[in-house]
N, CA, C and O atoms as a MOPAC input file, in Angstrom:
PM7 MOZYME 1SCF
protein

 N     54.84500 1   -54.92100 1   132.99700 1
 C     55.22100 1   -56.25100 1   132.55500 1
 C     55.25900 1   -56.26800 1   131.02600 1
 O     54.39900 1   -55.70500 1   130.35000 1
 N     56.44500 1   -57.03700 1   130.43400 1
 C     56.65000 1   -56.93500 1   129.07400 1
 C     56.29200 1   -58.39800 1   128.19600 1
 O     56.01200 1   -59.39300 1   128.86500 1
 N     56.30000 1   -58.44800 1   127.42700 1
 C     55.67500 1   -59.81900 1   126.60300 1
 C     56.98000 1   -60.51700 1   126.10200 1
 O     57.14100 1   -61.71000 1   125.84300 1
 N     57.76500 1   -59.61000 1   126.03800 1
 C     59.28100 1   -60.26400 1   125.35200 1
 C     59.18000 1   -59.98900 1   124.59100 1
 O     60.28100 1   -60.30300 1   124.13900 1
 N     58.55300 1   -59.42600 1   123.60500 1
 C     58.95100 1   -59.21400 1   121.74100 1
 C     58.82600 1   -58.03000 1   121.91700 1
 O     58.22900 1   -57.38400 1   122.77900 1
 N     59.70600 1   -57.61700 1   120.63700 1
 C     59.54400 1   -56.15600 1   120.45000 1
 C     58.39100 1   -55.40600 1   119.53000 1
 O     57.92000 1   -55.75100 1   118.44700 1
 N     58.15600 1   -54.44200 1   120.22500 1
 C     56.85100 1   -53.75300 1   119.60200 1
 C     56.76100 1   -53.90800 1   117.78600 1
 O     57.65600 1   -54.00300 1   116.94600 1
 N     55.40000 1   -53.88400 1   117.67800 1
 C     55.24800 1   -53.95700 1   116.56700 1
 C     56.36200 1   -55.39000 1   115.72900 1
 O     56.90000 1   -55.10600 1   114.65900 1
 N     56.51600 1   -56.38200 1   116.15200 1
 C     57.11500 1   -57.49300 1   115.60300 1
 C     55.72100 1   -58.32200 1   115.47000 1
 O     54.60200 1   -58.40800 1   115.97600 1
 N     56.46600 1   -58.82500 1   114.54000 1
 C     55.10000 1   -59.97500 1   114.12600 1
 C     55.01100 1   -61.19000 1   115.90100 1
 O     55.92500 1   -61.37300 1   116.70600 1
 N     53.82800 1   -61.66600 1   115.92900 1
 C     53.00100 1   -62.20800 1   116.92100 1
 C     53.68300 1   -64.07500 1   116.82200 1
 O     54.51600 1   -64.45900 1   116.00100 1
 N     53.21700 1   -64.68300 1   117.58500 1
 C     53.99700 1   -65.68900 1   118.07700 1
 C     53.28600 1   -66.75200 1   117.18400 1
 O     52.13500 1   -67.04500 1   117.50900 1
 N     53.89500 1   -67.42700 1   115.97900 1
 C     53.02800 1   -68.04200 1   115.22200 1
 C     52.75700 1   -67.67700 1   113.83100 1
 O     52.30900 1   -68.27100 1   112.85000 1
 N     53.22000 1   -66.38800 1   114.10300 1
 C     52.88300 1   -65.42200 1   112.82800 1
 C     54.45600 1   -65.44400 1   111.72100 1
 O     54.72100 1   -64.62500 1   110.84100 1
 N     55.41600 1   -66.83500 1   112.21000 1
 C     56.18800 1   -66.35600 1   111.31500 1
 C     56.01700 1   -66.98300 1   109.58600 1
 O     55.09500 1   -67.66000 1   109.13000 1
 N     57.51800 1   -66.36400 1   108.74000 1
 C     56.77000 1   -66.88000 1   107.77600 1
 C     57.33700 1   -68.25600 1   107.48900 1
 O     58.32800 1   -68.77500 1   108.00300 1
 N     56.32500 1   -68.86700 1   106.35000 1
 C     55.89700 1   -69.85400 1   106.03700 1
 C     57.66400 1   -70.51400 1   105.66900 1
 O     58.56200 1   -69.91600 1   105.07600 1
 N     57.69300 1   -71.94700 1   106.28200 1
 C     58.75800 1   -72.51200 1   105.27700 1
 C     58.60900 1   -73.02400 1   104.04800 1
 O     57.59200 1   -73.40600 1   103.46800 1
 N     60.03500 1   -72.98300 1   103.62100 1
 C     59.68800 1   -74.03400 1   102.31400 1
 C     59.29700 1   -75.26800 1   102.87100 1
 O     58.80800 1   -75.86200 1   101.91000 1
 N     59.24700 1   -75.77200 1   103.54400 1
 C     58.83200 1   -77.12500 1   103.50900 1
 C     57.55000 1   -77.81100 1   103.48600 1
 O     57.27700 1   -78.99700 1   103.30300 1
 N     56.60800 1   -76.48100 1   103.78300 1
 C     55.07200 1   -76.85600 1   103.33100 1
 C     55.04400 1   -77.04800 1   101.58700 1
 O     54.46700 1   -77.82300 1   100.82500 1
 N     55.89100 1   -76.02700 1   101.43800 1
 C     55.37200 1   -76.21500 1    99.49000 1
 C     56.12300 1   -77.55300 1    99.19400 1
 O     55.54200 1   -78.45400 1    98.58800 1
 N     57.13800 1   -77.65500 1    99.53000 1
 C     57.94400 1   -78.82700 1    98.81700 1
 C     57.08600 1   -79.96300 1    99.50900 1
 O     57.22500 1   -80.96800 1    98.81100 1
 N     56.28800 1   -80.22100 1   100.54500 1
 C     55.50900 1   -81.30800 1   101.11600 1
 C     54.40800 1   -81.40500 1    99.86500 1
 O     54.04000 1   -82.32100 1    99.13000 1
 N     54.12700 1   -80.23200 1    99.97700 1
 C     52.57000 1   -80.08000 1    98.47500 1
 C     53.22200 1   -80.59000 1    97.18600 1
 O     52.66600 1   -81.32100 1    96.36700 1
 N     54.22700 1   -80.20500 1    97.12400 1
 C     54.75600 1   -80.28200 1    95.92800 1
 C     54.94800 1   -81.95500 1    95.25400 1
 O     54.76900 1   -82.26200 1    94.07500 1
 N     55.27200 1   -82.68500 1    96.14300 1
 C     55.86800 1   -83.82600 1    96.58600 1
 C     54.27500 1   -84.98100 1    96.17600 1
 O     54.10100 1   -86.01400 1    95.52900 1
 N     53.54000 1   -84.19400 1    96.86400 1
 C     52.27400 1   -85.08400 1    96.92200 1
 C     51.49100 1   -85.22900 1    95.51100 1
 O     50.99100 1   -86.25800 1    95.05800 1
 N     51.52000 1   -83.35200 1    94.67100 1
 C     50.94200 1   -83.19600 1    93.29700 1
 C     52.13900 1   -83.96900 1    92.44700 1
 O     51.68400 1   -84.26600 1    91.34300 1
 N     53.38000 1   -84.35100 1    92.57900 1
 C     53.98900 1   -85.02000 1    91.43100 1
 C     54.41400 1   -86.38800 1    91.90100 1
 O     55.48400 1   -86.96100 1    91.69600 1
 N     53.10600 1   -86.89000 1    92.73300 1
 C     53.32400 1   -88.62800 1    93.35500 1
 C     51.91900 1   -88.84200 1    92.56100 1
 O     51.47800 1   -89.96900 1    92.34000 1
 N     51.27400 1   -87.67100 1    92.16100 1
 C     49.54700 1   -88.46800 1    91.89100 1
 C     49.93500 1   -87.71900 1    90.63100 1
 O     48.94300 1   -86.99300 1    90.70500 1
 N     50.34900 1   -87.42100 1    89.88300 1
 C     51.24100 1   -87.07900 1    88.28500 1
 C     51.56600 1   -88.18700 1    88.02900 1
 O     51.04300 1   -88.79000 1    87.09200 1
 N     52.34100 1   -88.63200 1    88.65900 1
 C     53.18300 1   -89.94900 1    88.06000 1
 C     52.80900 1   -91.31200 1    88.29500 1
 O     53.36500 1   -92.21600 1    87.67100 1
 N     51.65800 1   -91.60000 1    89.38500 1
 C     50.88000 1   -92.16400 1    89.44600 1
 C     50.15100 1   -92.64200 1    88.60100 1
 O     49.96700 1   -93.84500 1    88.41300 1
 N     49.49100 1   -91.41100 1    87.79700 1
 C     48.26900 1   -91.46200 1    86.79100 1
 C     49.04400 1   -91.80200 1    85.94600 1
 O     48.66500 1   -92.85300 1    85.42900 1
 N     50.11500 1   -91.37100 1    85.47000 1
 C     50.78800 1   -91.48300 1    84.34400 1
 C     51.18500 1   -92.95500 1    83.89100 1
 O     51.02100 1   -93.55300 1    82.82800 1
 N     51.76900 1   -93.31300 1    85.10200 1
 C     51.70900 1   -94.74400 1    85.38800 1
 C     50.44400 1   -95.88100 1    84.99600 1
 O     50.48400 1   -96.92000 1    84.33700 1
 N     49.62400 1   -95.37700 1    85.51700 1
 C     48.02800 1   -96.27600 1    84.98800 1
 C     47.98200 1   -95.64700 1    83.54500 1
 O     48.01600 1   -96.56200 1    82.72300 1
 N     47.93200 1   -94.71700 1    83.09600 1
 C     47.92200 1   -94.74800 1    81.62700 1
 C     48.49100 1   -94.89500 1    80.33100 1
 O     48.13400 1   -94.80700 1    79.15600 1
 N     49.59400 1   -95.17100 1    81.04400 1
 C     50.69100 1   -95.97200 1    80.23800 1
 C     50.51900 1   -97.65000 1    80.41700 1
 O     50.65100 1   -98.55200 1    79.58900 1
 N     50.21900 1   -97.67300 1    81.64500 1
 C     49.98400 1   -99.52400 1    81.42500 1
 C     48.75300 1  -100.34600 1    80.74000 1
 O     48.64400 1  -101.47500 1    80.26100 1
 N     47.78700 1   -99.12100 1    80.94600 1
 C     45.89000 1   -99.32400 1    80.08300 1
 C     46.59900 1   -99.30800 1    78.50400 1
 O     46.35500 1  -100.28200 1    77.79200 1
 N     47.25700 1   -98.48000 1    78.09200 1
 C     47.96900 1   -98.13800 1    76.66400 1
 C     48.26500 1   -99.34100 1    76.61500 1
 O     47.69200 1  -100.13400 1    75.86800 1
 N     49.01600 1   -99.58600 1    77.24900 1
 C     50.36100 1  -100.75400 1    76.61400 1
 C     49.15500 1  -102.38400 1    76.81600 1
 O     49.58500 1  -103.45800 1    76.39400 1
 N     48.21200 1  -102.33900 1    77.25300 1
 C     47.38300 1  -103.80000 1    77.52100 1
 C     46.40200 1  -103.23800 1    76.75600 1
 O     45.42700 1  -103.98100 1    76.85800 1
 N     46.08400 1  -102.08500 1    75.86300 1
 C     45.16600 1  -101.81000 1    74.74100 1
 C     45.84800 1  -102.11400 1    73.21000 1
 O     45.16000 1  -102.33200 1    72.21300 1
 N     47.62400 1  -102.08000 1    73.22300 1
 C     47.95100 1  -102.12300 1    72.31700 1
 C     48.99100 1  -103.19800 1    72.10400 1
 O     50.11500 1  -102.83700 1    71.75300 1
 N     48.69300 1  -104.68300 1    72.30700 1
 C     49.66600 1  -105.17800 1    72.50800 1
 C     50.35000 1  -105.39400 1    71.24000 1
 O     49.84300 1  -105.44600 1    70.11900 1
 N     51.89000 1  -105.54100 1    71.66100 1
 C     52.51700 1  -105.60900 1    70.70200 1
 C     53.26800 1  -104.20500 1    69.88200 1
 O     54.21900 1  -104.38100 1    69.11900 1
 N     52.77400 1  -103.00400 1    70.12300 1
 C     52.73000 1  -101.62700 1    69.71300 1
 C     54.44700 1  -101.33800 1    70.09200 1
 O     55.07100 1  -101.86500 1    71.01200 1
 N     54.85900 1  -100.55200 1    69.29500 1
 C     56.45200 1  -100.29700 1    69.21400 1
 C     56.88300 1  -100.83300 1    68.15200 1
 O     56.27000 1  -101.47900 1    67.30200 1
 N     57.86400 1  -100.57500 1    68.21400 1
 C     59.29000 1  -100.65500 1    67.06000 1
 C     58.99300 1  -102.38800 1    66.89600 1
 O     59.62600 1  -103.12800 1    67.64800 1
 N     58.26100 1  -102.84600 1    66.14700 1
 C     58.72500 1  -104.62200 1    66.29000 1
 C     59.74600 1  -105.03000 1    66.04800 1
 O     59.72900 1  -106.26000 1    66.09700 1
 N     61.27500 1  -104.38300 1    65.64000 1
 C     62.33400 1  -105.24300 1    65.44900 1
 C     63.18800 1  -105.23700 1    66.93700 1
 O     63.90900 1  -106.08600 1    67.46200 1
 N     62.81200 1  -104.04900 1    67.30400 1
 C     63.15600 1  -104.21000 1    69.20300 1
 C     62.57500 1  -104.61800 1    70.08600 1
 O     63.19900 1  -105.07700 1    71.04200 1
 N     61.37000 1  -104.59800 1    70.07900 1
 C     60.66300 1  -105.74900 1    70.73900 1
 C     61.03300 1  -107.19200 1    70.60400 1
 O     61.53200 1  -107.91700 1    71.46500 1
 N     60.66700 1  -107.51200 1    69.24400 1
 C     60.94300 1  -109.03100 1    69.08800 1
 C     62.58700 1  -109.25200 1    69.82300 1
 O     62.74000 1  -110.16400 1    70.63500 1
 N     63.84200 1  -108.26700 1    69.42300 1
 C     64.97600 1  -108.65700 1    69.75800 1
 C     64.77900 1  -108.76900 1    71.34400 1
 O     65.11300 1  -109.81900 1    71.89200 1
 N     64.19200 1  -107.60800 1    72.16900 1
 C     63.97200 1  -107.80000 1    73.85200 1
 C     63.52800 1  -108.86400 1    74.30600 1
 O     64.12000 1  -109.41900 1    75.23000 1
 N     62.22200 1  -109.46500 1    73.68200 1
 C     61.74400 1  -110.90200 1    74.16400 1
 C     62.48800 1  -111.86900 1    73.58900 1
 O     62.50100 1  -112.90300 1    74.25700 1
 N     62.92000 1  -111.89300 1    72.89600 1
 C     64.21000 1  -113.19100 1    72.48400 1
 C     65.20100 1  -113.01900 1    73.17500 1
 O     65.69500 1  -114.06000 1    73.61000 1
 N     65.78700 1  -111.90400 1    73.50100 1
 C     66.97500 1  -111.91200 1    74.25900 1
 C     66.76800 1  -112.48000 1    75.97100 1
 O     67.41900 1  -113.21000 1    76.71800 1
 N     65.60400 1  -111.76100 1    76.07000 1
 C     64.99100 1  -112.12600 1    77.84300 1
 C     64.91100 1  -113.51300 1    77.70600 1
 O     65.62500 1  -114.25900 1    78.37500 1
 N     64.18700 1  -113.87100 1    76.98100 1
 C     63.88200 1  -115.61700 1    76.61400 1
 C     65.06900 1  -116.51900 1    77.03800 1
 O     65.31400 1  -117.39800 1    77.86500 1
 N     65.79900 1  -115.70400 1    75.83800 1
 C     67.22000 1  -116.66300 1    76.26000 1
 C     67.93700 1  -116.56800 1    77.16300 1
 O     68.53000 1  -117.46100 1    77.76900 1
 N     67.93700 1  -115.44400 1    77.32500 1
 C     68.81500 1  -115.59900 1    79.36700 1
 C     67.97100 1  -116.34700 1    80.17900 1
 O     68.31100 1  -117.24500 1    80.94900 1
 N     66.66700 1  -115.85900 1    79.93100 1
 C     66.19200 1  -116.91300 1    81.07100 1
 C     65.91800 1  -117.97900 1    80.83000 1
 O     65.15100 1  -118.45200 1    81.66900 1
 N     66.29100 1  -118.90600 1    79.72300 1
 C     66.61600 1  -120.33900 1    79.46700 1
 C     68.17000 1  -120.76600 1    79.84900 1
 O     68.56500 1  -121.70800 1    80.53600 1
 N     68.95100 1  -119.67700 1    79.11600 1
 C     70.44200 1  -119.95700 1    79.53300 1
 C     71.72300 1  -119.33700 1    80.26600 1
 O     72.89100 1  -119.68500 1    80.43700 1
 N     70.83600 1  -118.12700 1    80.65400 1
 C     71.67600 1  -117.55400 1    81.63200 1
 C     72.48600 1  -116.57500 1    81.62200 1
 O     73.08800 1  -116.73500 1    80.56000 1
 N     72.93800 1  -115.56900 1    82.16500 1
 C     73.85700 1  -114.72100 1    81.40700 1
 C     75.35300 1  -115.02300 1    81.00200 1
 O     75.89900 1  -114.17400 1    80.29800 1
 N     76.16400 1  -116.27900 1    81.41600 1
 C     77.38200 1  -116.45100 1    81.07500 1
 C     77.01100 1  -116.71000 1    79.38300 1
 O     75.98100 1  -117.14300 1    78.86600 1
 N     77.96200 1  -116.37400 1    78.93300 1
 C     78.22600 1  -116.34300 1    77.51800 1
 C     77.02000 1  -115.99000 1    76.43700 1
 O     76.89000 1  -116.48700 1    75.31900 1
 N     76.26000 1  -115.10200 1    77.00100 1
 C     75.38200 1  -114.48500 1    76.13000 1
 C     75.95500 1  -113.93500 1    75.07100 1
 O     75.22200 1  -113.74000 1    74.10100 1
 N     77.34600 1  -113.55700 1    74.97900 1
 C     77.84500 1  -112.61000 1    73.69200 1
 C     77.80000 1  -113.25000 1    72.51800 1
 O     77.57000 1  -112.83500 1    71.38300 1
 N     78.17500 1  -114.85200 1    73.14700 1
 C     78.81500 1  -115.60600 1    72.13700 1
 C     77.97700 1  -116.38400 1    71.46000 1
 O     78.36200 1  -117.40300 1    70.88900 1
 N     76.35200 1  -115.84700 1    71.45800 1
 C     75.25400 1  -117.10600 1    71.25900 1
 C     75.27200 1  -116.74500 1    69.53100 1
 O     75.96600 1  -115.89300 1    68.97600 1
 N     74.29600 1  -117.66600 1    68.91300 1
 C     74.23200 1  -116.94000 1    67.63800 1
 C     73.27500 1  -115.74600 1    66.89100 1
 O     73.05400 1  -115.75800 1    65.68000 1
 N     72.96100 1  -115.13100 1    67.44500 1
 C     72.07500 1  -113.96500 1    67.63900 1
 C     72.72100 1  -112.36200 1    67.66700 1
 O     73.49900 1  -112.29200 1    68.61800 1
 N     72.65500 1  -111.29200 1    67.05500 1
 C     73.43200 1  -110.12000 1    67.35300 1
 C     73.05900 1  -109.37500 1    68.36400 1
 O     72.43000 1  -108.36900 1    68.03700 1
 N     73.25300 1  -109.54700 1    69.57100 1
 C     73.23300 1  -108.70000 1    70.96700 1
 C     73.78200 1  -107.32700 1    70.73600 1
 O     74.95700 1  -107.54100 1    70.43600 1
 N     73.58700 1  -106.07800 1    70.71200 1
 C     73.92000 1  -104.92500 1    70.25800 1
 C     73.65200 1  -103.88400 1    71.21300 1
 O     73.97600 1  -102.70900 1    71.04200 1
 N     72.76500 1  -104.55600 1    72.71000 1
 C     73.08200 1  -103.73900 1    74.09600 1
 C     73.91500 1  -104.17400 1    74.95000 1
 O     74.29600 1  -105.34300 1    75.01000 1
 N     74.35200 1  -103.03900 1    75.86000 1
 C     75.42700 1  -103.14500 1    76.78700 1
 C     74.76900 1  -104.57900 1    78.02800 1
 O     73.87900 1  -105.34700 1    77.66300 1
 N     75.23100 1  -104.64400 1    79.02700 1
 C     75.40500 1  -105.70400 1    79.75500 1
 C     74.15300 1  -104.69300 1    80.97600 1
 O     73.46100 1  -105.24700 1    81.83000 1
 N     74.16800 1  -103.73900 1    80.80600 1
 C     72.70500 1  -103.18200 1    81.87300 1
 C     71.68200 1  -103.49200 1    81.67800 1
 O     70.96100 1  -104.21500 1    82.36500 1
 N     71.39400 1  -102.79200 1    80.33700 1
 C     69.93000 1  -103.77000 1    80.12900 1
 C     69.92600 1  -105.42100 1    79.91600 1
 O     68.90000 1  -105.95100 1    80.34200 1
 N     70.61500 1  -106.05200 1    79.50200 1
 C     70.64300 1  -107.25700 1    80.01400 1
 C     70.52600 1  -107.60500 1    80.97400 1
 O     70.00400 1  -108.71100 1    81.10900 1
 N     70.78900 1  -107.13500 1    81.71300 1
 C     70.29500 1  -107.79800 1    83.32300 1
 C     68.65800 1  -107.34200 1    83.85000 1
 O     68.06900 1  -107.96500 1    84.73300 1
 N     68.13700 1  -106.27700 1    83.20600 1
 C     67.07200 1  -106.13100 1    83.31500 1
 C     65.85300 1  -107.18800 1    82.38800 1
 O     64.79800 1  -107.66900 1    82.80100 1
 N     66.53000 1  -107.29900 1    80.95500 1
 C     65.61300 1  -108.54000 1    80.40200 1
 C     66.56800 1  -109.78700 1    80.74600 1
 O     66.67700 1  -110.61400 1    79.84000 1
 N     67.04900 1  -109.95300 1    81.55500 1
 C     67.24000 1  -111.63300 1    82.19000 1
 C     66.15300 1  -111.60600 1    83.15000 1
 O     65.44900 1  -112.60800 1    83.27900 1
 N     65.91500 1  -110.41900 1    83.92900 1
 C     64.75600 1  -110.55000 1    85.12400 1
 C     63.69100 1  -110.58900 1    84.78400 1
 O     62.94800 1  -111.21000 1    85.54400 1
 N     62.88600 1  -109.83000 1    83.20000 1
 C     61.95100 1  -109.92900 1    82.75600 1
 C     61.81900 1  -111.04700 1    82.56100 1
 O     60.86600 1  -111.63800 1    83.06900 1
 N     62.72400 1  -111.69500 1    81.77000 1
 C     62.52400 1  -113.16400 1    80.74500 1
 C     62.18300 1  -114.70200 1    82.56100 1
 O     61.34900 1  -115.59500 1    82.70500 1
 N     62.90500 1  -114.39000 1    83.12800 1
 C     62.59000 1  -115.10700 1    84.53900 1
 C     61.40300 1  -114.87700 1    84.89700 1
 O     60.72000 1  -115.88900 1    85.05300 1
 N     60.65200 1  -113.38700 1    85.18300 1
 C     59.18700 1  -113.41700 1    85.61900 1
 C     58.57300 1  -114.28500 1    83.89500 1
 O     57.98900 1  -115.36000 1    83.75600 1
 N     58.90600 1  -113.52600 1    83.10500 1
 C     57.88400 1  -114.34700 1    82.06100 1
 C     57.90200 1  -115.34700 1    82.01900 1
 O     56.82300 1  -115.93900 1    82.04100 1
 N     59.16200 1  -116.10100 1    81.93500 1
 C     58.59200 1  -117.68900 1    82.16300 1
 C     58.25600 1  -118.36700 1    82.80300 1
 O     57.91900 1  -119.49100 1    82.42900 1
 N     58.19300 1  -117.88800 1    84.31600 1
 C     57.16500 1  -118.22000 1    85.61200 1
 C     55.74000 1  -118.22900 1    85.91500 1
 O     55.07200 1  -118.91600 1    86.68700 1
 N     55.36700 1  -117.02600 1    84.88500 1
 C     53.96500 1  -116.48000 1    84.35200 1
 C     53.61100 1  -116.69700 1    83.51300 1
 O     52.43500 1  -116.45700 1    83.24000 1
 N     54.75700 1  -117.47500 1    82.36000 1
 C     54.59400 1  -118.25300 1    81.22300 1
 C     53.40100 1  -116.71400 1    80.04400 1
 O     52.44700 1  -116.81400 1    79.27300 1
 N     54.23100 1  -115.52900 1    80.57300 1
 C     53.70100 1  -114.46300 1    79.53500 1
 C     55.14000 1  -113.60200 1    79.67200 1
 O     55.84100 1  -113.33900 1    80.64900 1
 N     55.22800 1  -113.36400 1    78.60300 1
 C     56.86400 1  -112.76600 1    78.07500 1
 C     56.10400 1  -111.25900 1    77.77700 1
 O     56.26600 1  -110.22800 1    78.42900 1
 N     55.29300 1  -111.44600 1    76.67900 1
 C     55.60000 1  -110.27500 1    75.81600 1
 C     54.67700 1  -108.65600 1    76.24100 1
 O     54.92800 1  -107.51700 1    75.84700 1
 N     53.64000 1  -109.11400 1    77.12200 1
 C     53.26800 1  -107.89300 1    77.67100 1
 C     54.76800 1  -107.48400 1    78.64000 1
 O     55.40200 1  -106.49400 1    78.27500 1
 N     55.15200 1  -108.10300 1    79.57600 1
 C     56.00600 1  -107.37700 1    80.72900 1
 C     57.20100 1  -106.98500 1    80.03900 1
 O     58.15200 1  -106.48400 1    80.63900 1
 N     57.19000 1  -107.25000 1    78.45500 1
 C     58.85900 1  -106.60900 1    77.97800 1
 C     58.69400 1  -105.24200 1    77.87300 1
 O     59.71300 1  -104.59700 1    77.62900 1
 N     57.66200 1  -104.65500 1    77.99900 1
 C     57.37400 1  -103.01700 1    78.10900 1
 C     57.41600 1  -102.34700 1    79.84700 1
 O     57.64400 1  -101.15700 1    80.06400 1
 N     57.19300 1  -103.21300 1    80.78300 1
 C     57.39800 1  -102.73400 1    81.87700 1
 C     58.49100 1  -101.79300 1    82.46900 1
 O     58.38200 1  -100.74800 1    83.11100 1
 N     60.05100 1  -102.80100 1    81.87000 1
 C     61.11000 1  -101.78300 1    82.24000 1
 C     60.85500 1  -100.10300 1    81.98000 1
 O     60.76400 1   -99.22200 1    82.83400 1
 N     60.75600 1   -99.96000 1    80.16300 1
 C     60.56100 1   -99.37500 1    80.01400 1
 C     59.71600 1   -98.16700 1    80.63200 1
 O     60.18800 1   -97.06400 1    80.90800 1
 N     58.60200 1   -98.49700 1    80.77600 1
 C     57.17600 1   -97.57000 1    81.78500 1
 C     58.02800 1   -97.15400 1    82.96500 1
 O     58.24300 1   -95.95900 1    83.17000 1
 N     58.51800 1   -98.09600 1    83.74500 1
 C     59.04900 1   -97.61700 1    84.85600 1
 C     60.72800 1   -96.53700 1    84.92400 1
 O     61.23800 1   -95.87500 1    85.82800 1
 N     61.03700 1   -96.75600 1    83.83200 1
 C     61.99000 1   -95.71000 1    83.57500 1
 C     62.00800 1   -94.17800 1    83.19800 1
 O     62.86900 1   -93.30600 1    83.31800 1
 N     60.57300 1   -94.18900 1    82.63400 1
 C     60.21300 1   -93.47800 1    81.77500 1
 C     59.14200 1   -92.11200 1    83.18100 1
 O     58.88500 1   -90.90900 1    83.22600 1
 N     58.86800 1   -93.44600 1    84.10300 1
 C     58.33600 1   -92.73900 1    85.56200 1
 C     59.73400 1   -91.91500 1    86.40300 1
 O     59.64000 1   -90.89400 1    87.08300 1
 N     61.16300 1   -92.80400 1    86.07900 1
 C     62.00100 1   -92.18600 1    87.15500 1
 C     62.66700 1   -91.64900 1    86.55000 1
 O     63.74800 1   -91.38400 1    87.07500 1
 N     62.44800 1   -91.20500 1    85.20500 1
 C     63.19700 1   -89.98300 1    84.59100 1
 C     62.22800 1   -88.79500 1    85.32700 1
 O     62.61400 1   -88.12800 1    86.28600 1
 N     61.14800 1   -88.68900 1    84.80900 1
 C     59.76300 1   -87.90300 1    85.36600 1
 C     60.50800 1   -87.57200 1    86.50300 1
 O     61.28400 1   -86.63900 1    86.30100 1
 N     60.52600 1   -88.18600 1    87.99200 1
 C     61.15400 1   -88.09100 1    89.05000 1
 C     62.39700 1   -86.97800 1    88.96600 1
 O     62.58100 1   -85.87200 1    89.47400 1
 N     62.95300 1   -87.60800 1    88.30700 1
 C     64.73200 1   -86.71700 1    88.18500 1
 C     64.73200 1   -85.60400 1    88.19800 1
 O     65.18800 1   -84.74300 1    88.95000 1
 N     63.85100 1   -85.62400 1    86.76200 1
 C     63.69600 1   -84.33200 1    86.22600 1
 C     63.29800 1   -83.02300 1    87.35800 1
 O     63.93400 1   -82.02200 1    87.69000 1
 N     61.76800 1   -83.61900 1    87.81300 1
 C     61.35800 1   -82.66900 1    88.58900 1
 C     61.56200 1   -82.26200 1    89.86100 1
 O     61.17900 1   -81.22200 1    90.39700 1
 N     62.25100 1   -83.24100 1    90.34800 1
 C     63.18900 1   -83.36500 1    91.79900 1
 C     64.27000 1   -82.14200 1    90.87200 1
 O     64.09600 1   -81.01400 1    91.33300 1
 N     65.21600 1   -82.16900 1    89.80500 1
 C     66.64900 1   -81.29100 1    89.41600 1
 C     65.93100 1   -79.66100 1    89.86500 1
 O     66.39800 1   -78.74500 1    90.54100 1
 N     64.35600 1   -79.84100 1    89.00800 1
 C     63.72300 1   -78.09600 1    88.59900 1
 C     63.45800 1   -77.99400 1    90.12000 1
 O     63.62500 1   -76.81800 1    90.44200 1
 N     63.14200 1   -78.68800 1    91.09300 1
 C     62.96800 1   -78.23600 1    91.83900 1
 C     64.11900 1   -77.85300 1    92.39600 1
 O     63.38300 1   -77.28800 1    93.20500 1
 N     65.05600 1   -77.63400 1    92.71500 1
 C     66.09200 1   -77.97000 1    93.33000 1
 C     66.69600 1   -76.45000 1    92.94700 1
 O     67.07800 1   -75.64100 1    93.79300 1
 N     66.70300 1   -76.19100 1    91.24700 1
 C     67.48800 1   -75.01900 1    90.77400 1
 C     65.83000 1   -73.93800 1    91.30300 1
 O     65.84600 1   -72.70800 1    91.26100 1
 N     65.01900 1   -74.46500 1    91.59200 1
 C     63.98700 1   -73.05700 1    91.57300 1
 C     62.96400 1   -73.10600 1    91.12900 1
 O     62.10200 1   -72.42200 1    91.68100 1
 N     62.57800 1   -73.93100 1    89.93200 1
 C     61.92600 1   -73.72100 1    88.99100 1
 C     60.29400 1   -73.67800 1    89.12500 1
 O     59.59900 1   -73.45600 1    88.13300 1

């Protein structure tokens, strides 16, 4: 009586490993990376309020302000120099809406930011993974 495999072949169980255990591991060490990264960028940013470029800041919370007082139709034309495209505008119209609901603007005008700054992180290491790296 024969076992079905051929002699000397590796044993039932014994094959090798997929990628998909490492990329599972992999997956989990750059969710608690970006995680942390995440909490220590937001402890930063509520240790330093106000911290950044203040002429872009101040322009982000004025601009959020005012969409979310007046809306995005004719934002171009207000009297103020708007000098970003119409994307991030729609992101500080949503800020300037939570802030004035929460009636706090100027901590959450750094949020977009943090969270972009997490799904670049993402991109990135999702691309290296992808070529090998």
């Amino acid at each position: 009586m024969t076992s079905g495999r051929a002699p000397d072949g590796p044993s039932r169980g014994a094959d090798a490993p997929t990628r998909t255990s490492g990329t599972r591991d992999g997956i989990g060490a750059i969710v608690a990376i970006l995680a942390l990264g995440l909490v220590f960028r937001v402890i930063l940013a509520q240790l330093n309020p106000g911290s950044g470029f203040r002429v872009d800041l101040g322009s982000f919370q004025g601009w959020a302000s005012n969409l979310a007082e007046q809306g995005l139709h004719g934002f171009y034309d207000r009297p103020f120099f708007p000098d970003y495209t119409p994307g991030y505008l729609y992101v500080l119209y949503l800020v300037g809406l939570v802030g004035h609901g929460v009636g706090h603007l100027v901590d959450l005008i750094k949020i977009p930011p943090i969270l972009s700054d997490i799904a670049i992180a993402w991109l990135v290491w999702s691309m290296a993974r992808e070529i090998g790296v």
